[in-house]
KOLTORLO-772398 format. One record per residue (C-alpha): residue number from 1; residue in one letter; x, y negated, z negated. Coordinates in Angstrom, 3 decimals, padded with zeros to 6 digits. Layout:
BEGIN
{node NUM, A, {X, Y, Z}}
...
***
This chain:
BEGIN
{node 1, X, {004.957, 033.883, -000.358}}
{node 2, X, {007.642, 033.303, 002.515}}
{node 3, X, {010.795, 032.092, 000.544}}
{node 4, X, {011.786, 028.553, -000.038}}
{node 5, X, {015.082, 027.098, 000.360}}
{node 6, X, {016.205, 024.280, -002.124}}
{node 7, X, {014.982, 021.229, 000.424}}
{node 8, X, {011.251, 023.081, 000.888}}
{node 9, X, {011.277, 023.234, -003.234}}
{node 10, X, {011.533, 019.981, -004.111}}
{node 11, X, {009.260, 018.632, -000.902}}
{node 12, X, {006.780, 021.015, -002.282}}
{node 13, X, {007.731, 019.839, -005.768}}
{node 14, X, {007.356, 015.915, -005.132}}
{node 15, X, {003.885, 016.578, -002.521}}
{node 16, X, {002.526, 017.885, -005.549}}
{node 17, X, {003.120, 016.040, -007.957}}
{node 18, X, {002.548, 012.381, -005.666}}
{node 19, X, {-000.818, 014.467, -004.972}}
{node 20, X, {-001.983, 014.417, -008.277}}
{node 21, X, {-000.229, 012.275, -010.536}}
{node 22, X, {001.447, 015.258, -012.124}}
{node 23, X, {004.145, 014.028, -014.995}}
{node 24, X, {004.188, 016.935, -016.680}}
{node 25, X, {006.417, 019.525, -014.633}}
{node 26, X, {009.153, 021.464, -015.632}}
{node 27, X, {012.479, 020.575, -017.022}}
{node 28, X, {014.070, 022.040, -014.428}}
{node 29, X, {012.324, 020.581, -011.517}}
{node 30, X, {012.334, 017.483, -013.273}}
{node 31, X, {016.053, 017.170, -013.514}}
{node 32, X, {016.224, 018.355, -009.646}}
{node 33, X, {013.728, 015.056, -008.372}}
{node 34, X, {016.246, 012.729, -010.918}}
{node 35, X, {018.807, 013.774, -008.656}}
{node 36, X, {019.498, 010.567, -006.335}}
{node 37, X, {021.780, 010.191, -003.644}}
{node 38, X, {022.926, 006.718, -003.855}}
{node 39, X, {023.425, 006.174, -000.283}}
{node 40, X, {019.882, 007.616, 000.381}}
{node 41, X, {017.875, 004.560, -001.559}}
{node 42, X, {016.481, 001.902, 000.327}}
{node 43, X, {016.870, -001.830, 000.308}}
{node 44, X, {013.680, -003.457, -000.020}}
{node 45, X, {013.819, -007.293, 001.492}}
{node 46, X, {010.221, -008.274, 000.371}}
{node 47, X, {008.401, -011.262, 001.473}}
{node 48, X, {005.058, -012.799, 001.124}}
{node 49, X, {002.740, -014.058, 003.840}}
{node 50, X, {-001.197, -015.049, 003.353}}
{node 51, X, {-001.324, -012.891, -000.211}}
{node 52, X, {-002.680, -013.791, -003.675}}
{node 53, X, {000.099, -012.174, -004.880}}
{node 54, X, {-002.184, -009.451, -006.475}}
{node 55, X, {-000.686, -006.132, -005.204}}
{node 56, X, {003.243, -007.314, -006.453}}
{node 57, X, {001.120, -007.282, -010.107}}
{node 58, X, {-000.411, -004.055, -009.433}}
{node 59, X, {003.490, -002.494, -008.435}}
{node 60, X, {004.353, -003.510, -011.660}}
{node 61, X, {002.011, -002.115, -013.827}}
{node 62, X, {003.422, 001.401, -012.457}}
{node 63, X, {003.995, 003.897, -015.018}}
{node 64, X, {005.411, 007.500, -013.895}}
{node 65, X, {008.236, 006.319, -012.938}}
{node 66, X, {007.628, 002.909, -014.357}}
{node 67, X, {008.632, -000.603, -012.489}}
{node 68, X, {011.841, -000.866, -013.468}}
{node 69, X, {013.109, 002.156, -012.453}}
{node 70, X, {011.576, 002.271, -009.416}}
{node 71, X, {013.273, -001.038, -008.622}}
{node 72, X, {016.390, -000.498, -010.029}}
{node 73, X, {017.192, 003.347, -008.868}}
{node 74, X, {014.698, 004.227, -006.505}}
{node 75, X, {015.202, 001.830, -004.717}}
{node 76, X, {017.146, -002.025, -004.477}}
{node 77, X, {015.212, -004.464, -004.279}}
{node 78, X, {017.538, -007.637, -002.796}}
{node 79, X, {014.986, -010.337, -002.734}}
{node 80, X, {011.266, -010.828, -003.979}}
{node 81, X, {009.765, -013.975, -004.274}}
{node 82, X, {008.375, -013.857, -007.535}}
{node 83, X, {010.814, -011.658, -009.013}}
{node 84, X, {014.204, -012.812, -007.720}}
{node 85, X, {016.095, -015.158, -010.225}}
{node 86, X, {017.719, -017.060, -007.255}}
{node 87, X, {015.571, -019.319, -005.200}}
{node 88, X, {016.079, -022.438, -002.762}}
{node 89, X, {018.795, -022.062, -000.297}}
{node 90, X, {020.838, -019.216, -001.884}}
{node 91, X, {017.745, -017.459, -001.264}}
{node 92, X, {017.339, -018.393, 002.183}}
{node 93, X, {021.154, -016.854, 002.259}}
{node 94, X, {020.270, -014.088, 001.130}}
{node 95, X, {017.164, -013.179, 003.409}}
{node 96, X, {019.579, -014.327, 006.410}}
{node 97, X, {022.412, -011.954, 005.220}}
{node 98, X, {020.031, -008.983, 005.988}}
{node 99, X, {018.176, -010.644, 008.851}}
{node 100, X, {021.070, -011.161, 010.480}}
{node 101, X, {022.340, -007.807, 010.085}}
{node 102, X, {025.692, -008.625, 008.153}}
{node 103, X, {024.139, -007.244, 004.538}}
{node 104, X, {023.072, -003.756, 006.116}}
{node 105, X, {020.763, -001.672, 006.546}}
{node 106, X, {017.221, -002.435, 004.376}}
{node 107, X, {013.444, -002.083, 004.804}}
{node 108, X, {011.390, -005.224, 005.488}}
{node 109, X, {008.316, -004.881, 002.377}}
{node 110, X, {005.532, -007.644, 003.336}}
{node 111, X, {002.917, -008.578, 001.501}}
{node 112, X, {-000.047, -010.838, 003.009}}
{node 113, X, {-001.295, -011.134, 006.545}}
{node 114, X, {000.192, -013.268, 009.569}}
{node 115, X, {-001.507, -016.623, 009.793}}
{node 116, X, {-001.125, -016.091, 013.996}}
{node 117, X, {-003.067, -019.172, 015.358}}
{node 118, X, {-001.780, -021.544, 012.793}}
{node 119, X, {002.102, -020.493, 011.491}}
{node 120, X, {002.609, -023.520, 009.974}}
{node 121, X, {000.155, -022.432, 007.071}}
{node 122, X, {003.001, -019.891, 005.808}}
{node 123, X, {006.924, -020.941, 005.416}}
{node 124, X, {009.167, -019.922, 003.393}}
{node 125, X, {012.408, -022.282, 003.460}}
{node 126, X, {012.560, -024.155, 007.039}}
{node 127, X, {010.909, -021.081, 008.960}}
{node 128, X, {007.674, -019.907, 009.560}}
{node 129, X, {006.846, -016.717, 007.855}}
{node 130, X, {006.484, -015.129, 012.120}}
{node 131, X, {010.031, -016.353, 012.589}}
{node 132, X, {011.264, -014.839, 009.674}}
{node 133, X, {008.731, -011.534, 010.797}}
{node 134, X, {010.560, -011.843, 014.470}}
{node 135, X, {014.172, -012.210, 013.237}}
{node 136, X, {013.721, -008.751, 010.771}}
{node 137, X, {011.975, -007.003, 013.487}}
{node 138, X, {015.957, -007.148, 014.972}}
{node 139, X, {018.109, -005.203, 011.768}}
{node 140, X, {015.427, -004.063, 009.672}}
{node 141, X, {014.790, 000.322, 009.601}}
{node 142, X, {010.974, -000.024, 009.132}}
{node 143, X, {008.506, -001.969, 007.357}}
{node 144, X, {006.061, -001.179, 004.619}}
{node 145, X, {002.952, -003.013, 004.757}}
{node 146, X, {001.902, -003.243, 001.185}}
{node 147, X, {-002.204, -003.740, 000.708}}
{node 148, X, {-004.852, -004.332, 002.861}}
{node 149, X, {-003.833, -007.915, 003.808}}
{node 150, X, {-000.258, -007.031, 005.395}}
{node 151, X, {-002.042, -003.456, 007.007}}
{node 152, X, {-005.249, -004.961, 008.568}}
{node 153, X, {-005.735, -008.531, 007.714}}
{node 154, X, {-007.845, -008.237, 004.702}}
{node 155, X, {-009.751, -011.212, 003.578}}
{node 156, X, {-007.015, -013.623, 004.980}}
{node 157, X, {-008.271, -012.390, 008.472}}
{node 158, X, {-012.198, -012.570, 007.178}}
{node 159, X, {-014.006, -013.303, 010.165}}
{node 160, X, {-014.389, -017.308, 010.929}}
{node 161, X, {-011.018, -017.995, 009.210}}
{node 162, X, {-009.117, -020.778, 010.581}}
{node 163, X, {-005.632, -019.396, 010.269}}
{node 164, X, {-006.597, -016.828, 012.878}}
{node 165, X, {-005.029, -014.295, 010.000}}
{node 166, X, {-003.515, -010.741, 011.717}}
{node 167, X, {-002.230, -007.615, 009.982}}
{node 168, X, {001.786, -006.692, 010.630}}
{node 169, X, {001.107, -004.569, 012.913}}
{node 170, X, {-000.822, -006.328, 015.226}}
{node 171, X, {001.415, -009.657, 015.192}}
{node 172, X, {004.444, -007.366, 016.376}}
{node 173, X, {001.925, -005.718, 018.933}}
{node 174, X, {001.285, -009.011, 020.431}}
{node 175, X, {005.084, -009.705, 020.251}}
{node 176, X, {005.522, -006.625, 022.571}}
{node 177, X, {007.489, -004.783, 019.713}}
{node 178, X, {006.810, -001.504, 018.270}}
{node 179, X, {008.750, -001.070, 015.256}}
{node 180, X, {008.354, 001.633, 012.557}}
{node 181, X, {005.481, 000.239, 010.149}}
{node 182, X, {003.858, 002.041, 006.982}}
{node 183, X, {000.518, 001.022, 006.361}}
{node 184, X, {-000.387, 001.181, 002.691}}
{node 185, X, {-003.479, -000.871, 002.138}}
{node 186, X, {-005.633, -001.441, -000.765}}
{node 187, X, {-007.044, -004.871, -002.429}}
{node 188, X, {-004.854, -004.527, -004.780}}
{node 189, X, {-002.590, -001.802, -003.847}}
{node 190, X, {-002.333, 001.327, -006.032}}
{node 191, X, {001.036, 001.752, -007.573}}
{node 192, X, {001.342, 005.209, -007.097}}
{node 193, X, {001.180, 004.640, -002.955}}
{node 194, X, {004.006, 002.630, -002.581}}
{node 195, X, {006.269, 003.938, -005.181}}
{node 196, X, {005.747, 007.375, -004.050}}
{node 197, X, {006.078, 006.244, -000.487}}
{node 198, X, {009.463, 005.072, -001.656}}
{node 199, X, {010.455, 007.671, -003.555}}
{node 200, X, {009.957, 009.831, -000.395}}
{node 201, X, {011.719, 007.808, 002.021}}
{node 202, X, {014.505, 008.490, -000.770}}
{node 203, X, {014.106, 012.305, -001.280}}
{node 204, X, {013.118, 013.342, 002.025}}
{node 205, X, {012.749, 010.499, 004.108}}
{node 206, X, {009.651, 009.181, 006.155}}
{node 207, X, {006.844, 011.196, 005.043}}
{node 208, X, {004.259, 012.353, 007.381}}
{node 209, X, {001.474, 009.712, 008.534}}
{node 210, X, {-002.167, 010.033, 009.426}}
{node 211, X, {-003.219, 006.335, 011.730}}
{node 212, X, {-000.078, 004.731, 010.205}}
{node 213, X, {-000.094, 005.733, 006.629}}
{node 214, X, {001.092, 007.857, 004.555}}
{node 215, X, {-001.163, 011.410, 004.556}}
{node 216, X, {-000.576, 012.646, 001.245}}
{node 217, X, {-002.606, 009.525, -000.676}}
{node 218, X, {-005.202, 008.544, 002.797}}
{node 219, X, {-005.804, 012.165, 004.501}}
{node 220, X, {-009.489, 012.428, 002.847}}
{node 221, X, {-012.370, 010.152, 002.430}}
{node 222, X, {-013.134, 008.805, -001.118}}
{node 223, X, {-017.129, 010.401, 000.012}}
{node 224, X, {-015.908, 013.863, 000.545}}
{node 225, X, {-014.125, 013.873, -002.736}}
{node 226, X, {-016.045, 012.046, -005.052}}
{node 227, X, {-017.774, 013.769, -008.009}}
{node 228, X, {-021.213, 012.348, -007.548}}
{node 229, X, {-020.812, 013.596, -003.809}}
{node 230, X, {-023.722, 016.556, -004.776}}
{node 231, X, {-026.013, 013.898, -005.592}}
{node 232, X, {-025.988, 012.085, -002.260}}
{node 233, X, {-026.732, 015.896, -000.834}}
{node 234, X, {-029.487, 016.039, -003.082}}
{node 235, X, {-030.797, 012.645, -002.269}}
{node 236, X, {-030.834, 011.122, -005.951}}
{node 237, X, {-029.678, 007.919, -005.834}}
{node 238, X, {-028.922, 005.002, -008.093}}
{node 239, X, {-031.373, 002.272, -007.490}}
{node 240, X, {-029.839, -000.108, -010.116}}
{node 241, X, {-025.798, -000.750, -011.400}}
{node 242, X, {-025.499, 001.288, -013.979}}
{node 243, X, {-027.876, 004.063, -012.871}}
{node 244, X, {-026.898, 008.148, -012.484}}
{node 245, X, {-026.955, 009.052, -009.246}}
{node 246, X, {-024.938, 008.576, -005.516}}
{node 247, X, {-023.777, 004.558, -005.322}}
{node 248, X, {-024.470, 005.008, -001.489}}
{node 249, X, {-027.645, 002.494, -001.501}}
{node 250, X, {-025.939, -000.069, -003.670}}
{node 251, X, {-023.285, -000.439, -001.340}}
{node 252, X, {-020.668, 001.896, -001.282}}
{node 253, X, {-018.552, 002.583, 000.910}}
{node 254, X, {-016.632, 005.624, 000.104}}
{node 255, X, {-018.064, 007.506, 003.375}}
{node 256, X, {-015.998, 004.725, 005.352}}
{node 257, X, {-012.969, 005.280, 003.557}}
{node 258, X, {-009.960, 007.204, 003.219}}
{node 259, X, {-008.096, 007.169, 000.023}}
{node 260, X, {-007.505, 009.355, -003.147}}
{node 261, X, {-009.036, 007.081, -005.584}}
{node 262, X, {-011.239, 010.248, -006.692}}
{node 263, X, {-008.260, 012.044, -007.965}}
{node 264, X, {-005.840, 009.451, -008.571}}
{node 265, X, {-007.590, 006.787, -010.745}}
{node 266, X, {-006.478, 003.217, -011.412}}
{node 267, X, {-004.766, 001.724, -014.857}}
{node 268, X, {-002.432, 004.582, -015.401}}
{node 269, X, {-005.328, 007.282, -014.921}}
{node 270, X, {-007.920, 005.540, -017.373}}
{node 271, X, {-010.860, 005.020, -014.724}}
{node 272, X, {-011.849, 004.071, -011.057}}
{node 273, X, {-014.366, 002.048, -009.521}}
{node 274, X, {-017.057, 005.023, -009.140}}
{node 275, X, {-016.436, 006.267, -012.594}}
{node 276, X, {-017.375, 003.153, -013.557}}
{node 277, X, {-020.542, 002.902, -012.266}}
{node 278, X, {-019.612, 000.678, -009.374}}
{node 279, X, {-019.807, 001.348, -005.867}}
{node 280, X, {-016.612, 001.742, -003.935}}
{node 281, X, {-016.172, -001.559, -002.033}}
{node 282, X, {-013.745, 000.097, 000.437}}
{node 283, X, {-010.649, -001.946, -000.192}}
{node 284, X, {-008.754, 000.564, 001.904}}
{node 285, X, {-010.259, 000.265, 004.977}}
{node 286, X, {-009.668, -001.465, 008.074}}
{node 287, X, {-012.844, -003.035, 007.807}}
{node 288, X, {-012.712, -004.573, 004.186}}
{node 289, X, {-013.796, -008.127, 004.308}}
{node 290, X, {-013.446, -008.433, 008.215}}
{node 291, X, {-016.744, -009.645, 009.164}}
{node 292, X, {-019.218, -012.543, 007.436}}
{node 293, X, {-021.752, -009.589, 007.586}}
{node 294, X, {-019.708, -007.480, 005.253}}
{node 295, X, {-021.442, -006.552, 002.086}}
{node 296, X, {-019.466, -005.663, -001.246}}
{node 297, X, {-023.484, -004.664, -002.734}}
{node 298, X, {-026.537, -003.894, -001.182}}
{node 299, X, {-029.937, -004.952, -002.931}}
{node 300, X, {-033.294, -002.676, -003.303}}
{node 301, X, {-035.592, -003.739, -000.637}}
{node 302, X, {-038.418, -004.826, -002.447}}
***
C-alpha cells in the first residue's frame, strides 16, 4: 500500500466514513476529523424559494454529527428563514451585508425552485426571490442546491405549473452565468448529503462531482445496489405492496436513479423506502414529478 501523507489520511478517513455512515472509528482518527480550522468553515446564507420547507426538517433531524454542531462549528449559518431569531428588515440587512459583499465571503444554500415565468409568486422582503438569486450570484463562492426542488425543479416545476418553476441551475443558465452550483437533490433531502458535503468543503474543500453532485453519495444507482436486485435477475416480482420480490412492476424507480439510499438508510439508519416494502419513487432524479405522466405506483394490468 503506497504511503499516505497526513492530508490523503484523513480524505481517506472522512470518504469512508461519509460512504457508509461509519461513527464508530478510532479515537485517534476521530480526534484528527474534530480538528477545524476556523477560517476554513463556510458561511451558509440560506434562503427559500418554491419549497415546503421539508428538506430544512430533514437537516435537522441529523445525527452523526447532529444539527447543532453542524451549524454551529461546521459551519455558520448567518441567516435561515425559519431558524434565524431576527426577521423583518434587520434581516433584509443582513442578507444585503453578504449580497453586497461587505460581510465576506459565504455560500449561497437555496432551498425551493425559481418561479421563472411568474417572480412575483416568491419575495422575500421588497425583492423577488431571482433578484435576490442575481445579486448573490455577484459575492457568493458557490451555491448548494439543497433537494430536488432547488437541483431540478421538483414538483414546483411539475409539468403544466403556472409559475413556470426552474431548478438553480437553469435560472442562472438562462441569466448567462455559470457559477459554481452543488446539486444535492432528494424529496426530502437526506441529512447525511448535505452535512457531509459541508463538512468536506471544510476538511478538504469541494469534493469531487459526478453531473453536478457530489460522487461519493450519487455515483451508483439505487438498482445496482439494492438487496432485492437478484430477484429482478431472476424475474420474481412483487405483484402486490407488501409482496417478496423486485418492486420494479409496482413502480420503482431505482434503475432511474442514482443515490445511496441502499446503504445509507433514512431516520438515523432505521429503514428506507425498499426495506419497507415500497417502491423507490425516485426522489433523486431529474425526472421526479416533472411530467403529468409521471407515476409514483404502477397497477397489475388486469
Amino acid at each position: 500500500m503506497p504511503d499516505l501523507d497526513r492530508r490523503k489520511f484523513l480524505k481517506l478517513a472522512l470518504c469512508l466514513s461519509s460512504a457508509f455512515g461509519i461513527s464508530n472509528l478510532p479515537e485517534s482518527v476521530q480526534a484528527a476529523l474534530r480538528e477545524i480550522d476556523a477560517a476554513a468553515i463556510p458561511t451558509l446564507v440560506y434562503l427559500h424559494g418554491q419549497s415546503c420547507t421539508g428538506c430544512s426538517i430533514s437537516l435537522l433531524q441529523a445525527d452523526d454529527p447532529n444539527a447543532v454542531t453542524m451549524i454551529t462549528e461546521y459551519s455558520k449559518l448567518a441567516f435561515h428563514t425559519d431558524l434565524s431569531a431576527t426577521s423583518g428588515k434587520q434581516a433584509l440587512s443582513l442578507i444585503e451585508e453578504y449580497f453586497s459583499g461587505r460581510a465576506g465571503k459565504y455560500f449561497l444554500a437555496v432551498e425551493g425552485a425559481v418561479p421563472y415565468d411568474m417572480p412575483e409568486a416568491c419575495v422575500i422582503g421588497n425583492k423577488t426571490f431571482a433578484d435576490h438569486l442575481m445579486a448573490a450570484a455577484k459575492t457568493m463562492e458557490g451555491a448548494v442546491a439543497i433537494g430536488t426542488c432547488a437541483s431540478y425543479g421538483g414538483i414546483p416545476a411539475a409539468e403544466g405549473n403556472p409559475t413556470g418553476a426552474v431548478s438553480i441551475k437553469e435560472f442562472y443558465k438562462r441569466q448567462g452565468l455559470k457559477p459554481l452550483i452543488i446539486n444535492i437533490p432528494g424529496c426530502s433531502v437526506h441529512p447525511d448529503w448535505v452535512w457531509k458535503t459541508v463538512i468536506h468543503l471544510v476538511r478538504l474543500g469541494l469534493p469531487d462531482l459526478v453531473n453536478g453532485q457530489p460522487k461519493l453519495f450519487f455515483e451508483r444507482k439505487i438498482h445496482n445496489q439494492c438487496p432485492r436486485y437478484h430477484d429482478f435477475q431472476q424475474e420474481i416480482f412483487a405483484k402486490n405492496l407488501g409482496d417478496k420480490g423486485c418492486l420494479f412492476k409496482l413502480g420503482c424507480v431505482g434503475p432511474d436513479t442514482y443515490a445511496d439510499c441502499s446503504t445509507r438508510w433514512w431516520n438515523s439508519r432505521q429503514d428506507w423506502c425498499i426495506g419497507a416494502n415500497a417502491p423507490c419513487i425516485g426522489c433523486a432524479s431529474r425526472l421526479f414529478a416533472s411530467k403529468k405522466d409521471f407515476s409514483f405506483y404502477r397497477h397489475r394490468k388486469g
